[in-house]
Structure formats: structure tokens, C-alpha cells
N, C-alpha and C positions, 0 to 999 in steps of 0.2 A: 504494500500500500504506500502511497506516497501523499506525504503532507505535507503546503504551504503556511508557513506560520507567515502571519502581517501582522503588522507593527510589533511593540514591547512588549506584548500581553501586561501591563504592572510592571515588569523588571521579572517578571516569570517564565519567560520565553526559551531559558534555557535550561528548566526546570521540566518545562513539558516538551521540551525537546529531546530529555535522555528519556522522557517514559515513552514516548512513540517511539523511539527508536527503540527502547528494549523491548516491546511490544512487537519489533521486525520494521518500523515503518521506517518508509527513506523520506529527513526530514530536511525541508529549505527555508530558508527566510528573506523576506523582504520588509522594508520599512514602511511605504507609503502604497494604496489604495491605486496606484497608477502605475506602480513597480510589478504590483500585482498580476494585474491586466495584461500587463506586458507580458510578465514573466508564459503566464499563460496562453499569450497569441502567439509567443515564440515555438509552442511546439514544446516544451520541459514539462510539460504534463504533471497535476494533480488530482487526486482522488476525495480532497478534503482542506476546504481552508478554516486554520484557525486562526480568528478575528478579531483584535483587539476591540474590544466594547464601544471605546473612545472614535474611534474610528466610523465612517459613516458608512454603513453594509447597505443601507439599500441604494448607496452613489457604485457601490463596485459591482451590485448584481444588477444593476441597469447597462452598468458599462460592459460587463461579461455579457447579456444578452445582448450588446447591439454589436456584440463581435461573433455571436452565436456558441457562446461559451457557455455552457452549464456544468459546474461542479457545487455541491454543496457547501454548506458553510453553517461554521459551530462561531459563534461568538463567547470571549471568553472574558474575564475581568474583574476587579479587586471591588470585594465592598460595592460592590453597585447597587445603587437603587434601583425596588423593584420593577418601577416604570420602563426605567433604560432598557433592562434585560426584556418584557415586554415589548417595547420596543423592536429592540435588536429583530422578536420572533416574526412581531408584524413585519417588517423590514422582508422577510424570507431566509432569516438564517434558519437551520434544519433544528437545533438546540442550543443552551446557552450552557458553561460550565463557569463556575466561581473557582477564583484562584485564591491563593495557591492551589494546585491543581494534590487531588485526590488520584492517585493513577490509574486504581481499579475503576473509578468516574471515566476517566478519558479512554481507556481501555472499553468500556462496554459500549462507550459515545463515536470511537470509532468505527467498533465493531458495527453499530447500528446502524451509523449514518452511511457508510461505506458497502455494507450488505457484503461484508469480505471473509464474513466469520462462516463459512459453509465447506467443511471436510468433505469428501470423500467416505462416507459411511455404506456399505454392499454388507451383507451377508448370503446372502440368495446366490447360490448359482449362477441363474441364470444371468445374472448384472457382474457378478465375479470374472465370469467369460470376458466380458464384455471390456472390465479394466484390463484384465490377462492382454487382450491384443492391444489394448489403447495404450500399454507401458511397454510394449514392445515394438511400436510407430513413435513414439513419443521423441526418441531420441533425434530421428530424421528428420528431413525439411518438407515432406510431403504436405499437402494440405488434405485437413480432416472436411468431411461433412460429418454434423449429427444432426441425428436424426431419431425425433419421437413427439410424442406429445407434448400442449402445452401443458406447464408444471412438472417435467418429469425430471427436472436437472441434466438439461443439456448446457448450462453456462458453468456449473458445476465440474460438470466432466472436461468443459472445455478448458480451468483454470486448470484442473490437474494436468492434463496433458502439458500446459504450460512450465508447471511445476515440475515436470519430468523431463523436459527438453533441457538441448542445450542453452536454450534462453533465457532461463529461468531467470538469470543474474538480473535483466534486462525489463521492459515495461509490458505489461500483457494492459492493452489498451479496449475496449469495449462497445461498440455502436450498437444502439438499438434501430435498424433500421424502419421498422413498424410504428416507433415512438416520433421518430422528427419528420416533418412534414415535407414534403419532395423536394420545393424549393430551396430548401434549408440543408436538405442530404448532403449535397453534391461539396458545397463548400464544408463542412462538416467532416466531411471525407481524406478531402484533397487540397481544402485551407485554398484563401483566395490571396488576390494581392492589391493595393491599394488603389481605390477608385475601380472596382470591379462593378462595383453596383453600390447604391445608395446606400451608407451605415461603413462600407466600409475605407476607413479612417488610418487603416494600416493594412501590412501585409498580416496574414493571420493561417497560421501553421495548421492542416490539420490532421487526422486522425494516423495519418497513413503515415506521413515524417511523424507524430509525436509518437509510433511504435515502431519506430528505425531502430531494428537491433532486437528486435522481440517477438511478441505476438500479434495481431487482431484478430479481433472474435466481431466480425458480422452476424450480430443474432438476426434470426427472420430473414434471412437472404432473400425471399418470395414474396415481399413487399416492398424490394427497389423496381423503380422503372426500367421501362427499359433502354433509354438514352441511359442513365448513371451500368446496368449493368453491361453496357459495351466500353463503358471505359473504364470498369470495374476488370472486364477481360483484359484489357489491352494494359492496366497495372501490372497484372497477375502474370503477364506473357513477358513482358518488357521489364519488369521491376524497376517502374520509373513511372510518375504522375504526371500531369498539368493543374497545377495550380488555377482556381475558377482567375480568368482575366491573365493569366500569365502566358509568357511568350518564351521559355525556355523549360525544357521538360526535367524534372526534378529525381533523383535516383534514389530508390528506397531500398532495404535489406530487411523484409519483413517475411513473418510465415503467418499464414491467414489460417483462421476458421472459421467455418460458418455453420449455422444451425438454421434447421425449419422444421416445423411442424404440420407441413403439409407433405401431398404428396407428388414430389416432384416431378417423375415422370408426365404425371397426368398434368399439371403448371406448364410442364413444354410441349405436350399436344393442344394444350389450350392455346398458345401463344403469349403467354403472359410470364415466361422464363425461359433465356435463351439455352437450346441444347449444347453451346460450344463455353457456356460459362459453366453450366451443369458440367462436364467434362474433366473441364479446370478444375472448380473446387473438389468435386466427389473421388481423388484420387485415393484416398481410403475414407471409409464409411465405415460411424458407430452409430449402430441403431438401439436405441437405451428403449428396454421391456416398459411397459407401463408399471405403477405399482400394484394393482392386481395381478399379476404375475408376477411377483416377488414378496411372498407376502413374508417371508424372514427378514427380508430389507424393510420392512411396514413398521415392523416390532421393533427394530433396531432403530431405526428413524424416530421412531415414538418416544423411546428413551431419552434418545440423543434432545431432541425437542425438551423434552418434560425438566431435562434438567439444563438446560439452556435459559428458557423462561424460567422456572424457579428461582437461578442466579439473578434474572435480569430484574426479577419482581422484587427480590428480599425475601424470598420464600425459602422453606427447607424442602427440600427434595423428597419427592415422594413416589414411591415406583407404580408401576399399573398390577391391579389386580389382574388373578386367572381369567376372571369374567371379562375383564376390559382388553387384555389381550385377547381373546377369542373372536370377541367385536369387530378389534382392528384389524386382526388376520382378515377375517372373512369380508371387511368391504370391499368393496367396488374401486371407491377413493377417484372417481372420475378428473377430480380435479388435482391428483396424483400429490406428489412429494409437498408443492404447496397448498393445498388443502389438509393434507396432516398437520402441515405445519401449525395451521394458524387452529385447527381443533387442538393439539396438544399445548399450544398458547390461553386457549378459552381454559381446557381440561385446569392446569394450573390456578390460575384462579378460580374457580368454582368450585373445586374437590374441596373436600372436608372428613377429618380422619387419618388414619396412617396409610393408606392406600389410594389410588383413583380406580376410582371405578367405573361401569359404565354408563351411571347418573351422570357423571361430570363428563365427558366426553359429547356436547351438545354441538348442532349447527349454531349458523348466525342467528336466525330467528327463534333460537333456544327450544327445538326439537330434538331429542334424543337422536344417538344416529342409528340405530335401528332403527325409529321410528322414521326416520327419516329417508332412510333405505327403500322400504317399504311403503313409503307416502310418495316419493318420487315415480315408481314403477306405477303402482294406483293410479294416479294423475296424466300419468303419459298414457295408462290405455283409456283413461276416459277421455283426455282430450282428442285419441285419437278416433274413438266412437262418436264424440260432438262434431268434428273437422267434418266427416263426411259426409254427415245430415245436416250442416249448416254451410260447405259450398257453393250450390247452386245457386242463381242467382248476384252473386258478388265478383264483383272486379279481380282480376289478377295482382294488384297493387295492394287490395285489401285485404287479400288472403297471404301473402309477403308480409306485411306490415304483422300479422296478426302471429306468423309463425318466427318472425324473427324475435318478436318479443317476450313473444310464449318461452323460445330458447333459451333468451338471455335472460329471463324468471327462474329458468330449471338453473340454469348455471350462476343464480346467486349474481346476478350484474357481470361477471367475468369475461369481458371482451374478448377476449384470444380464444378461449375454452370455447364461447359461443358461435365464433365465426368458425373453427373447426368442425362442430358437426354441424354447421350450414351449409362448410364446402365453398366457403368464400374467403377472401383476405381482409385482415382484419382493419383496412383501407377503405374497403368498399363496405363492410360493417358501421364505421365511423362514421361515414360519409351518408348512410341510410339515417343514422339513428340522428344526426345533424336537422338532416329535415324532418325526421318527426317531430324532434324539440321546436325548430321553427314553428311548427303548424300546434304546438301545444300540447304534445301529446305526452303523459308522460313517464321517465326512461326511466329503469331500477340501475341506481347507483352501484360502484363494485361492492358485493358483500349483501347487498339487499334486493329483494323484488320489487315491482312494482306497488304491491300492499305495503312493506315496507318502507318505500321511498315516500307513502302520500303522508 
């Protein structure tokens, strides 16, 4: 992980500079709020800046966004009144931490804001296979596709293989290609150069030089265009970019990976992903089991979970009953590795006792997950009995509008998970549900239905 400290923190800056670094992180500093900016258009890459208080955070995240910079930001600071620190949140920093800094505090604060703290946990065979051949590619320059569901830890797998290369020393860099909107991708990518288009004010490094000497991970590969994926190929062929607006072609030393959760083949008879990029990246392919198909990896995961949040809450650990394993073996877990996650997050809180059980083991809208199992499958054959006596007569727009929503109800608001069993991109997902908001109609937030969101 890598951290920008800006300004003095208090005169504590280099107090929380030996706990990030004992903690593994690679730490930098800068003094001023424009040092910053820099530091970051230049391509030296951060994961996390810590913010002196005193300093004005929402002048540096307006300034990182009109360079198209997104990193989070922890403000941090002596004695501060409670306002400032409010402040700071509104402002957009991710949290605030008081100094003298606490290390176990900055340690959970990294782990958090950075989403860096996710091992490599397998017991299952069938996933064990799976690393077996991934640490023995790992060492090579080949490029990975993974391939599986959304939630099933494919950004996971793809940090270890990181971790296993010869790169490792080096920056493993991250695009969520699904997340930044297309306009916005390309420069993102390939960093532009000054006066390339309106906002930009300098030249601005991007993803592809700030992982010169490492990794990237293009997650969702299957939601770039397809201008950006012909010169997506033409990187990957040449190992060398054009900067958006630049006039001399730039030389990178990168190993790429990418991930999708679709299915690719069928993306290139569709015409919506080209088969000579497919080519390129797919030169070895891991395809990670879902978690119903690993249900010794469910149990292990659960643990790992249960005392993860327990640490994170101030809680004492408390393991899963017979019963509550039995539970979690046998679900389904559609929304895979991340939906356990956040059940054994709920489970932590809510248990009560020296065990959890599978009282405490609840969905969002605080239905057991048996019952929940169970109330799911019920629902989808009713709604599928009502769909075919209430078709007739209605629009093909109405009956789309009606099934995308019904989906993204079952999936708990979960955009990726819903546009999968749609069989669409989660682009042309976003871009539906855009106009039904327009027209008022309305959408279940991530984590809630539409009962829930009213």
C-alpha cells in the first residue's frame, strides 16, 4: 500500500510515518495541498492520503477531481474541535484520526479505507486447484484473464498473483473500468497532456506509467469501449501508450490483468469485445468456482470474517455454532464471497452468547437466511406465475422496466450481480435505471429493495 502524508500532521508526521511503514506501507510526504496534486499527476501513485486537518481537503479533492484523480483521504490532527473534524468528513475525506496517532487506529483506518486487508483464504479443493496453477504463472510475464462471478474474488486472486511475481517489489495499480464513465476512461488510462481538453491544466500521468515496473489489474474489461479497447490492444502489442493530446508515444514495462464476469466468448459474437484483444489478454485463464461450490472455502471465509469485524467493532470473538455452520455450508451465497462478507459483519453484531448462531446470521432487511433462502425461490416462482398472466396487452419497455427491477429487488440493489443474470453490462444497466429515476420511478438502493428504499 502506498501513502501520501501532506503537511505536518501537528509535528506527528513522522510518528505515523514509522506505523505505516511497519504496517508494510510505502510512505511519502509532501508539504503543501499543491505539492500534493502534483505529486499525484506525476504518475508516483497513492492509495491513501493522510491530511493534515489545518489544511483545506475539500481545495485538494476538487483539485484531484478536475485532474480526474481519485484517491481517498483520512484527515488527521491534534486536539481538534469537533466541528473541524466534521468538517474535514463533509469536505469528503473517507475518516478523520486524532493525533498522536494510536497505530492499531491507523492500522484498521488503512486497512479500511484502502480495502487492502483481503488474504488469500481457499480451503476447498476445488479453489486450491485453482491457486496451485495461479503460483505457478505467477512468476512469468504472461497476462492473466479471471474469470467468474461478480463477488467471487477475482481482484483478490488478482493481488496475489501480484504478490507472487516478480513485481511484487513494484506498484500493483487498479482501474475499475465499469466505475469511470467513458469519457473519463481513456485519460484515466493513458494520463493526458496539457491543454488536451478543458480542466486540463497540466500534463497528468496515468494508470498505465503510474504501474511502470508492476502490475494493472483492469477489472470488468467488458465494459470499455471499443475505441479505448483498440488502443488498449495496441499498449499491450507495442508496450508503449499515447498520452490523450500527446504527440510522442510513451514506453511502459507493465504486466496486465484483467477480470470479467461475463461471458466472453459470447461479448465477441455480440460485437461488443474485440476477439484480437480477447487473444491478448486471455493468454492464461483462472476461472474462480463460485462459492456454492466450495463450501469449505464458505466456513473458512466465515471465520476469517467473524473475527475480522469483531477486531474492527471492539468485540470478542466468537466462533459459529454447529447449526450456523451447517447454514452457511449449504447456501447458495449468490452474491458469493461479498455477501458472506457483509452477513458475517451483520452476524457480529447481532449475536449474543458465546457462540453465533443461526438467529444472528440475518439478510439486510433482517430475515433469517434460511428464511431467506427459501422466501427468495417462493417469490421467483410466483413472480414467475404472475409474469405470464399479466403480459399480454403491455409494451415491451414495460415489461423490461418491470423485470429489471424485479432483479435488482432479488439482488438486494446490487448493480453488477443484477446486470449478470440480465445478461447485460452493467453500463447499459446504469444507463436504464438513469431514466427511470428521470421519469420518477423508484430504484432500490445497494443493500435495499425497492420496499426498503421508500
Amino acid at each position: 500500500m502506498r501513502v501520501l502524508i501532506v503537511g505536518p500532521l501537528g509535528g506527528h508526521s513522522t510518528t505515523a510515518t514509522k506505523i505505516a511503514m511497519d504496517r508494510g506501507a510505502k510512505v511519502a510526504q509532501v508539504d503543501t495541498l499543491d505539492q500534493a496534486t502534483a505529486y499525484l499527476r506525476a504518475g508516483r501513485g497513492a492509495d491513501l492520503l493522510l491530511v493534515d486537518l489545518s489544511l483545506d481537503i475539500g481545495a485538494l479533492l476538487a483539485a484531484n477531481a478536475a485532474e480526474h484523480i481519485t484517491v481517498p483521504v483520512v484527515a488527521c490532527g491534534v486536539n481538534p474541535r469537533p466541528s473541524a473534524a466534521a468538517d474535514a468528513i463533509r469536505a469528503g475525506a473517507k475518516e478523520f484520526i486524532p493525533l498522536p496517532a494510536d497505530p492499531e487506529l491507523i492500522a484498521a483506518v488503512l486497512a479500511a479505507v484502502s480495502d487492502d486487508d483481503r488474504p488469500m483464504i481457499a480451503r476447498d479443493p476445488s479453489m486450491l486447484s485453482v491457486i496451485e496453477f495461479a503460483e505457478r504463472v505467477a512468476p512469468s510475464e504472461a497476462s492473466v484473464l479471471i474469470t467468474g462471478e461478480s463477488g467471487v474474488g477475482k481482484e483478490v486472486m488478482a493481488r496475489h498473483l501480484h504478490r507472487k511475481s516478480k513485481r511484487a517489489a513494484k506498484a500493483f495499480v487498479s482501474v475499475n473500468c465499469a466505475a469511470i464513465p467513458e469519457n473519463l476512461l481513456e485519460s484515466e488510462l493513458f494520463g493526458h497532456e496539457k491543454g488536451a481538453f478543458t480542466g486540463a491544466v497540466a500534463r497528468r500521468v496515468g494508470k498505465f506509467e503510474e504501474a511502470h515496473g508492476g502490475t494493472l489489474l483492469l477489472d470488468e474489461i467488458t465494459e470499455m469501449d471499443a475505441r479505448l479497447q483498440a488502443k488498449l490492444l495496441r499498449a499491450l502489442q507495442e508496450r508503449e501508450i499515447d498520452r490523450v493530446g500527446g504527440t510522442a508515444p510513451v514506453k511502459v514495462d507493465i504486466r496486465v490483468i484483467a477480470t470479467s464476469n461475463r461471458d466472453l466468448q459470447k461479448a465477441v459474437r455480440e460485437g461488443v469485445f474485440r476477439e484480437d484483444l480477447l487473444f491478448r489478454l486471455n493468454v492464461v485463464n483462472l476461472a474462480l468456482p463460485p462459492l456454492r461450490e466450495r463450501p469449505k472455502d464458505a466456513l473458512a471465509l466465515a471465520e476469517h470474517f467473524l473475527k475480522k469485524y469483531a477486531k474492527a467493532n471492539g468485540i470478542e470473538h466468537r466462533p459459529l455454532s454447529e447449526p450456523a455452520k451447517a447454514q452457511i455450508a449449504s447456501r447458495q451465497w449468490p452474491g458469493n464471497v461479498r455477501e458472506l462478507e457483509n452477513a458475517m459483519h451483520r452476524a457480529v453484531l447481532m449475536a449474543d452468547g458465546p457462540e453465533i448462531g443461526p438467529d444472528a446470521i440475518r439478510m439486510p432487511d433482517g430475515s433469517s437466511l434460511s428464511a431467506s433462502s427459501g422466501g427468495v425461490a417462493r417469490q421467483a416462482a410466483e413472480a414467475a406465475e404472475a409474469a405470464t398472466q399479466t403480459m399480454v396487452g403491455r409494451t415491451v419497455a414495460e415489461v423490461e422496466q418491470d423485470l429489471i427491477l424485479d432483479t435488482l429487488d432479488h439482488c438486494l440493489g446490487n448493480r453488477t450481480h443484477a446486470a449478470n443474470i440480465l445478461g447485460i453490462s452493467i453500463r447499459t444497466l446504469r444507463n436504464k435505471l438513469k431514466l427511470y429515476n428521470d421519469q420518477g420511478i423508484t430504484i432500490p438502493a445497494p443493500g435495499e429493495t425497492r420496499a426498503g428504499a421508500a
